[in-house]
N, C-alpha and C positions, 0 to 999 in steps of 0.2 A: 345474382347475389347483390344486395345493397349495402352490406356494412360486413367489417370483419374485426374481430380482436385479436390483436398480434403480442406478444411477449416480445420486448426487446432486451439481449440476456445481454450484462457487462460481461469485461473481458479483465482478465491481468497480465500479465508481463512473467513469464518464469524466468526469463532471460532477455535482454538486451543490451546489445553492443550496437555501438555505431561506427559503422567500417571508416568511412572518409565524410568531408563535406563537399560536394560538387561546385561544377561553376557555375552552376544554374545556383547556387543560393540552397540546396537541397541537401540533406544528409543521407547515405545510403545505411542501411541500417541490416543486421540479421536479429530478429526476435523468435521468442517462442511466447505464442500467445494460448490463452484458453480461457475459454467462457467460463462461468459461474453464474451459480442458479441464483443471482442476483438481477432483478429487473422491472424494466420500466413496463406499463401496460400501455398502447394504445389502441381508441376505437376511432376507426377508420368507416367514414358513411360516404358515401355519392348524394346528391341530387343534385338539382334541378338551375341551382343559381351562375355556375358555371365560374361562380366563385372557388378561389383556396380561403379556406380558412383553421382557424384553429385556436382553443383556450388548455390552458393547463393549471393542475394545482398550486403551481408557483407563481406565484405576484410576481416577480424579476425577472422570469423569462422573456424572451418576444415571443411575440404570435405575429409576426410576419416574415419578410424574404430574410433577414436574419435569424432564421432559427432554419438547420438545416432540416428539418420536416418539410417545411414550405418548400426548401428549395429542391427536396425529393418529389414533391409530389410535380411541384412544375416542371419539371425535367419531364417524367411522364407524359404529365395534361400536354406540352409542347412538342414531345417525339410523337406523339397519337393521334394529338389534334383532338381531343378527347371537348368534349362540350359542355359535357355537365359539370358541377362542382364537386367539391371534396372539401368532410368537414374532419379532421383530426382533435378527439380528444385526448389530452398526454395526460397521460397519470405518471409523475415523475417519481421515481422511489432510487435510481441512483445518481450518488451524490454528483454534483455538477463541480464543474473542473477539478476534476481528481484526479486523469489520469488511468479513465475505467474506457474511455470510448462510448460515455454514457449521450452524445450527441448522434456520433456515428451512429450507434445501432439502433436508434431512435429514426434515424433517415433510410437506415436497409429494411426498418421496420415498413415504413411505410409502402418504398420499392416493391415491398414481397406483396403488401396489402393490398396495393392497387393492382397489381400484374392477375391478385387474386380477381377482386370485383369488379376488374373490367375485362377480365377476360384475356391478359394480351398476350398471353401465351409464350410470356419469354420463359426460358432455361435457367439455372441459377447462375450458370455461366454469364449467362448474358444479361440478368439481373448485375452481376459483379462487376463487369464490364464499365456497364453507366454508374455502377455506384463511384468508382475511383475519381470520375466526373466533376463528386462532390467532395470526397475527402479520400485520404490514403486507408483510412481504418474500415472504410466502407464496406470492401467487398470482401473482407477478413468477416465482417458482422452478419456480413449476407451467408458463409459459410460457414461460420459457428466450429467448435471443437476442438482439436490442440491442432496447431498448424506454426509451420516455422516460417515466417515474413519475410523477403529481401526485397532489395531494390529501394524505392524510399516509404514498403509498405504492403507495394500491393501486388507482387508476386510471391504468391501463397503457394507451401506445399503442404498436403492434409498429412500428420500424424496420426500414429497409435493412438486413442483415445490415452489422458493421464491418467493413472492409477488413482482410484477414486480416495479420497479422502479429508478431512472437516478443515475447514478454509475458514480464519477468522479477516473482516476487513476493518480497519478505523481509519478513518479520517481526521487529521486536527482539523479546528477553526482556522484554515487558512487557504489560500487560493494560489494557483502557482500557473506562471505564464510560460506556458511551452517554448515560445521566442526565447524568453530570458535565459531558460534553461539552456537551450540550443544555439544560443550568443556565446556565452560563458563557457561551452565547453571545449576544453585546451585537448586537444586529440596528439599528445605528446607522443614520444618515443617510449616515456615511463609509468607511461599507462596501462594498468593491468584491464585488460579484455575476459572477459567471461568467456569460456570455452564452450561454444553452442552446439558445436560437434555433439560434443562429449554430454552434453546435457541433453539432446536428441539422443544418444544411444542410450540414456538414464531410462527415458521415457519409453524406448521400445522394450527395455530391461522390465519394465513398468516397478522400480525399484526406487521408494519414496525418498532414502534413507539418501541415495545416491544423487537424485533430482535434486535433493536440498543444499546437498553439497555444493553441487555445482553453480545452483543459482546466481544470477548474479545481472546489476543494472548499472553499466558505469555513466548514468544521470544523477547517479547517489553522489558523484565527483562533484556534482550545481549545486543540486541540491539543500543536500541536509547542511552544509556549510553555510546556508543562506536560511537554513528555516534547521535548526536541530533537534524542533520539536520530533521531527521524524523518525530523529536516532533515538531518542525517546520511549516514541513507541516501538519501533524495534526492540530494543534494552529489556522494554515490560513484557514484550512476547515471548522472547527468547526465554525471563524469569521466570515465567508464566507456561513452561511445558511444550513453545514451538520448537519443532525441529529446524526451522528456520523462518527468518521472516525477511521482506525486502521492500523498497519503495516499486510499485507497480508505475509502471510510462515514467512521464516528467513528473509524477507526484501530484500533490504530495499523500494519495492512499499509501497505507501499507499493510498487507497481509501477509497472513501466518501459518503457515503451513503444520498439523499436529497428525498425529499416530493414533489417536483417541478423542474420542466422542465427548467424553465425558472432560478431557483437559482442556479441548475446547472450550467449553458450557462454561469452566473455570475460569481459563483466561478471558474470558467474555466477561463473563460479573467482574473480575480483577481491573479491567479495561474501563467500564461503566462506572468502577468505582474512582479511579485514578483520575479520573477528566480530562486524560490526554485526548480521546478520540469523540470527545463528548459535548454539548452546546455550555455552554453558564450563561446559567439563571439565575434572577433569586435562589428558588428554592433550591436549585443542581446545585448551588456553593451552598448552600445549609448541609445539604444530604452529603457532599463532597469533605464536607468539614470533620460531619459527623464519622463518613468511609476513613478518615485518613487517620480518625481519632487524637483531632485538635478539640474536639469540643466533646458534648454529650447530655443527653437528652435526662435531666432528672424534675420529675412531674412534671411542670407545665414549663420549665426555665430550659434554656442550655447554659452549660456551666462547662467554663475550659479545661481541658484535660493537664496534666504534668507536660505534656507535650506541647500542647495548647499553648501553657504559658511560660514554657521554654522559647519557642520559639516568639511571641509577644516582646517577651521580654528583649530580644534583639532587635525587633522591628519597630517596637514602642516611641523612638524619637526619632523615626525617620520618615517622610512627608507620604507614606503609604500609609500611615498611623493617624493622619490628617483626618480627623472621623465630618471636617467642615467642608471638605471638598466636592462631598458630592451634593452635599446643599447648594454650591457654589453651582454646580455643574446642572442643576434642578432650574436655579433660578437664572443661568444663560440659555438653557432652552425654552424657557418663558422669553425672555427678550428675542430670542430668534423667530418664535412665533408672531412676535409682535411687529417684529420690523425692525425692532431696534439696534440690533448688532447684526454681522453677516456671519451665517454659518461658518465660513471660512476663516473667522477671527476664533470659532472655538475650536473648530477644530485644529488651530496653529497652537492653541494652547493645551490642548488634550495633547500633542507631538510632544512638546516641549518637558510638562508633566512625565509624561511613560518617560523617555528619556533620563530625567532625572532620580526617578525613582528606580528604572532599571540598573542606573548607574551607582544607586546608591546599596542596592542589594547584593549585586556583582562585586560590591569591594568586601563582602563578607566573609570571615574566613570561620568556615564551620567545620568540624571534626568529625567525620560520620563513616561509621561502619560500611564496608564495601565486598564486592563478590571477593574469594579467593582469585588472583591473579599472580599474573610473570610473563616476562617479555615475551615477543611471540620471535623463536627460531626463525622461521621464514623469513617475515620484511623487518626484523631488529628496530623497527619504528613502535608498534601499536602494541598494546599490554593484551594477553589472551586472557575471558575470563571465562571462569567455571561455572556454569550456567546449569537446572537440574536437568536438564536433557543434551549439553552438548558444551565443548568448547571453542569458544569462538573470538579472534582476533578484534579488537577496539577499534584498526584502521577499516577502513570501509577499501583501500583501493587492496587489500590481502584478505585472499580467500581462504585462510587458515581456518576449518572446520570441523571440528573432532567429534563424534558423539560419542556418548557414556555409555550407550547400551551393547555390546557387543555379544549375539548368539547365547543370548539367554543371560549374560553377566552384565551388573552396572560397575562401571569403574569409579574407582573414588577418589577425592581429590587426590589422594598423596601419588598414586597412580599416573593420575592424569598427569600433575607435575613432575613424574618423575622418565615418563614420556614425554615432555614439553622440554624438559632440561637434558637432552639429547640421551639420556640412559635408558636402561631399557626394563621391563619388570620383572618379577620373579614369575616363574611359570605360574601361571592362572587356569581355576578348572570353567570350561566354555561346554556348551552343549550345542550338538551340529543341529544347524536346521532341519536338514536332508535324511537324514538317519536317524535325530534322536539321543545320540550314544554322545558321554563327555568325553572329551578330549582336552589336553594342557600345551598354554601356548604361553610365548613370552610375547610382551608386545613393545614394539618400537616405531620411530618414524623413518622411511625410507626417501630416498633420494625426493623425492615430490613430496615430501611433507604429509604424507598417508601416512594409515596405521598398515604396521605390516608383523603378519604372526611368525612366531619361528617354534617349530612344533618341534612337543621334545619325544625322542625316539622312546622308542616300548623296548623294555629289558627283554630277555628275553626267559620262557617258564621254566 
């Protein structure tokens, strides 16, 4: 065999906690990881030059000992003593630093590749082995499937496969440094831990309804505090018909776990329309103008919507409104070309700019329709809101999670709050999974902050 094509599949995060931080500098960690049919391709060739090499579709990659392909493939070439070269072509398709493992299984990719084309006859075991070599995620990537992580990664246990179902991912425009995340976080006493137990027994349950529940990343604690774009999109998901959604690793991806096929598809257009998880462009902020119904297209003009020029109207004498700026900013990248200023002088004034204008937005007091809410019983901190598939607490460190749909019934808000505000409902008619037949329940929350039914007895004929 002289060449192979390999799929290298991301992963997400259904759960992680981080146990301690050791003295070695390392944090031990328990995850529940699972691939998604999300992935990068590579073609993997041998010959003759005895060279590594390698190009990919991204301009800002490396293609050298920094990029961990390279240093997969020489780890090999140098346990083997292997003589020929290896040419890797990456076709990258998931997103880079996200927080997908999109490097790792890019390097187990290659591992498997070469083990293939040359023959060496290792085991997957012992593929996994030298993956850990190169990174923690390695030989999680080299085993593929739901598996629960400890140690600082790389002691894997294989799970129940998860219970299949439609996985939305977005990314904002933003980059997030593991380090940073892994500095910053305060592993307090009043830190809430995501139950991984209990979310492994979700998963052998293979019960989505219960996985979602339980989900949970306490790097959301770094996180979204630092970047809330994130919360953001979570907020649009959960709007948008997820049963739940969460920050996957250190971020900043997040995905969204749904019931249906089709409210996927939905929150996906909803998501593409909103430009939280999406690039701006020219034309993506026309088309984004036009999605949010600030503007609108009549013959060949746009013309602003009531919307449009509601909100102008408060923006209109604030230096965002500056329509001379980006002439300004046209003709300092001419002079940078030129020689004549330093990059670094614009961009201190691009900082200074965003600054200003963020500042001047943020003192805005606007009046705007919001979900039904009420304090959340559990942590008396964060506001619970009512969301079309579930309710769910504000604070990120309370895992207060209600869903609406209960054995054939949707609850409605008055319901909801009326179980949120510790009372309990009027018996409700439910229909059993298992059987078929209605049955009437009262619902309340019990000692753990669950829904718990109290069935009302049958008269008797």
């Amino acid at each position: 065999m002289k060449d192979i094509s390999v799929k290298a599949l991301a992963k997400i995060n259904l759960g992680l906690d981080v146990v301690r931080k050791r003295e070695d500098g390392y944090h031990e960690v328990r995850m529940v990881m699972q691939t998604i049919h999300l992935f990068d391709r590579l073609e993997i060739s041998k010959n003759t030059s005895g060279e590594i090499t390698m190009e990919t579709n991204l301009s800002f990659l490396p293609t050298n000992e920094n990029n961990l392909v390279y240093k997969a493939a020489k780890l090999l070439q140098d346990e083997f003593a292997i003589k020929d070269g290896v040419h890797v072509w990456l076709h990258k398709y998931i997103p880079v630093a996200a927080g997908m493992a999109g490097g790792s299984t890019d390097a187990a990719a290659v591992l498997y590749g070469m083990n293939q084309i040359f023959d060496l006859g290792l085991t997957r075991e012992e593929l996994m082995e030298r993956g850990v070599k190169i990174g923690a995620d390695v030989p999680y990537c080299i085993m593929r499937g739901t598996a629960l992580a400890e140690g600082i990664g790389e002691k894997l246990s294989k799970l129940p496969p998860m219970v299949k179902c439609p996985v939305l991912i977005a990314k904002p425009q933003i980059s997030v440094s593991t380090k940073f995340v892994y500095d910053n976080l305060k592993l307090g006493s009043d830190m809430v831990h995501p139950d991984i137990d209990r979310l492994v027994a979700d998963i052998r349950e293979k019960d989505l309804y219960k996985i979602a529940a339980d989900m949970g990343n306490v790097l959301e604690t770094v996180t979204i505090p630092a970047y809330p774009v994130i919360a953001d999109i979570k907020d649009h998901m959960m709007e948008h018909g997820a049963v739940n959604a969460m920050m996957s690793g250190s971020g900043p991806t997040v995905f969204g776990l749904f019931d249906k096929e089709a409210t996927a598809v939905e929150a996906y257009e909803a998501m593409k329309a909103s430009g939280l998880g999406t690039p701006a462009t020219r034309a993506g902020i026309i088309e984004l103008l036009i999605a949010r119904r600030y503007v609108e297209r009549q013959d060949k003009f746009l013309v602003p919507t009531a919307k449009g020029l509601e909100v102008y109207d408060i923006v209109r004498r604030m230096r965002i409104a500056d329509v001379e700026m980006t002439g300004m900013w046209e003709l300092a990248l001419g002079k940078i070309a030129s020689g004549e200023i330093r990059p670094v002088t614009f961009t201190s004034s691009i900082d200074i700019y965003t600054r200003q204008i963020v500042s001047e937005l943020l003192a805005v007091q606007i009046t705007r329709p919001e979900y039904v809410s009420c304090p959340c019983p559990k942590c008396h901190e964060g506001q619970v809101r009512l969301y079309p598939k579930a309710a769910k607490c504000s604070d990120p460190d309370c895992a207060l999670l209600l869903f609406r749909n209960i054995n054939g019934r949707t609850l409605t808000d008055e319901e909801l709050l009326t179980i949120l505000g510790g009372g309990k409902t009027p018996y409700l008619k439910f229909i059993s999974r298992r059987s078929g037949k209605p049955y009437l329940a009262a619902l309340s929350l019990d000692e753990e902050y669950a829904l718990a039914l109290e069935f009302k007895e049958k008269t008797g004929q």
